[in-house]
C-alpha positions as a printed NumPy array, in Angstrom:
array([[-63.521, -49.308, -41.792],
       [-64.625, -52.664, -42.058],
       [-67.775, -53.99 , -39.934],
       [-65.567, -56.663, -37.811],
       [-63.247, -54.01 , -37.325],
       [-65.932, -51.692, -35.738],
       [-67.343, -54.371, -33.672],
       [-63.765, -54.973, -32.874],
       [-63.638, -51.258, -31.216],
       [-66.257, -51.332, -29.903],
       [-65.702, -54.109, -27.733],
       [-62.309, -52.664, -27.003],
       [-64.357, -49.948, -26.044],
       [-66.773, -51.959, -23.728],
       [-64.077, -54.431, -21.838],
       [-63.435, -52.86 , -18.681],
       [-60.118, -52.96 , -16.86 ],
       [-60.719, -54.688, -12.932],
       [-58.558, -52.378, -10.738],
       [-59.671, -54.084,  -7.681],
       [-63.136, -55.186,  -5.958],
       [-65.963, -52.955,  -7.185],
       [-63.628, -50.53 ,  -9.3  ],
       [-62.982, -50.915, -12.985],
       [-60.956, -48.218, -15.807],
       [-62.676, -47.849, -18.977],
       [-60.977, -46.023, -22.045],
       [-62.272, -44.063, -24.679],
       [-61.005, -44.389, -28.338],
       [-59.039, -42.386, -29.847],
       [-61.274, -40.112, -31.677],
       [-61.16 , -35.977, -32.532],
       [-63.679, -35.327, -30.142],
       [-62.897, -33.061, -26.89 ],
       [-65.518, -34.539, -24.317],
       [-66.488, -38.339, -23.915],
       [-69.658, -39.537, -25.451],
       [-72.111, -39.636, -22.938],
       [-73.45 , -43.417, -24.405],
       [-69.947, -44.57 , -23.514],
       [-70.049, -43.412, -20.055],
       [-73.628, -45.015, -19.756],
       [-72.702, -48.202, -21.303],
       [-69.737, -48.529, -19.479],
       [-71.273, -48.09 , -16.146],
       [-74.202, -50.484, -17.2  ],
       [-70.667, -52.987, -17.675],
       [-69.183, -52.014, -14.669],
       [-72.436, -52.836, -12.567],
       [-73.179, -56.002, -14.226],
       [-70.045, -57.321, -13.538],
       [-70.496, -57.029,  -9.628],
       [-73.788, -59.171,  -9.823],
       [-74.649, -62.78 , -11.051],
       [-77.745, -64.36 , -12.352],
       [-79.48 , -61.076, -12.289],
       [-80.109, -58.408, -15.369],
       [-80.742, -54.786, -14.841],
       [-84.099, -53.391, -15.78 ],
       [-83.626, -49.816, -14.957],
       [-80.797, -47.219, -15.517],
       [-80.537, -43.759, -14.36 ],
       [-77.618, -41.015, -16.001],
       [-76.659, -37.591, -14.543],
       [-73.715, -35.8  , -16.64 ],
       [-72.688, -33.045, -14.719],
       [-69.445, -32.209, -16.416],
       [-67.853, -33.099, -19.808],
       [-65.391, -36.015, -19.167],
       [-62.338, -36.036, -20.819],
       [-61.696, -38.568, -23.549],
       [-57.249, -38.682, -23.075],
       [-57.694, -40.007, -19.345],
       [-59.024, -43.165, -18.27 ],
       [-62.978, -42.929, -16.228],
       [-62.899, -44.486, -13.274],
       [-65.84 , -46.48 , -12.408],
       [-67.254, -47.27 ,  -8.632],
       [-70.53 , -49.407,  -8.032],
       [-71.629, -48.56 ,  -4.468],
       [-73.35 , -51.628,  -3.887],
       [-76.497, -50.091,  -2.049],
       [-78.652, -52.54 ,  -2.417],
       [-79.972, -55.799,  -4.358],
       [-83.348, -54.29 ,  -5.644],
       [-85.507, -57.689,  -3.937],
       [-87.66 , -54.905,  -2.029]])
């Protein structure tokens, strides 16, 4: 595979489908693997969160992976919006 065509994927990979006001689908590539990589779901999320904010970066990231996720169904990702981190 050719290096655009991973970065290609990969960005596939990273754009995240808006399902409405703080929710958003992301997919996992087809791939013979029988759980989601757990980067993915992190990297994702990081996308997810990012795109309920502007002008401000995240600086810290915390991951809990209780159960394997399965890569043929979409993950659903919900930012809770707890708080703006100015404390």
């Amino acid at each position: 595979m050719s290096p655009k065509s991973l970065m290609d994927d990969l960005i596939k990979t990273l754009t995240l489908e808006p399902i409405e006001v703080n929710l958003f689908r992301g997919r996992t590539p087809p791939e013979e693997r029988f759980r989601i990589f757990g980067g993915q779901v992190v990297a994702q999320s990081l996308i997810a969160a990012a795109k309920t904010v502007e002008g401000r970066i995240c600086h810290s990231l915390q991951s809990y992976f209780i159960r394997p996720g399965d890569p043929t169904l979409p993950v659903l990702y919900q930012v809770e919006r707890s708080r703006d981190g100015k404390s």
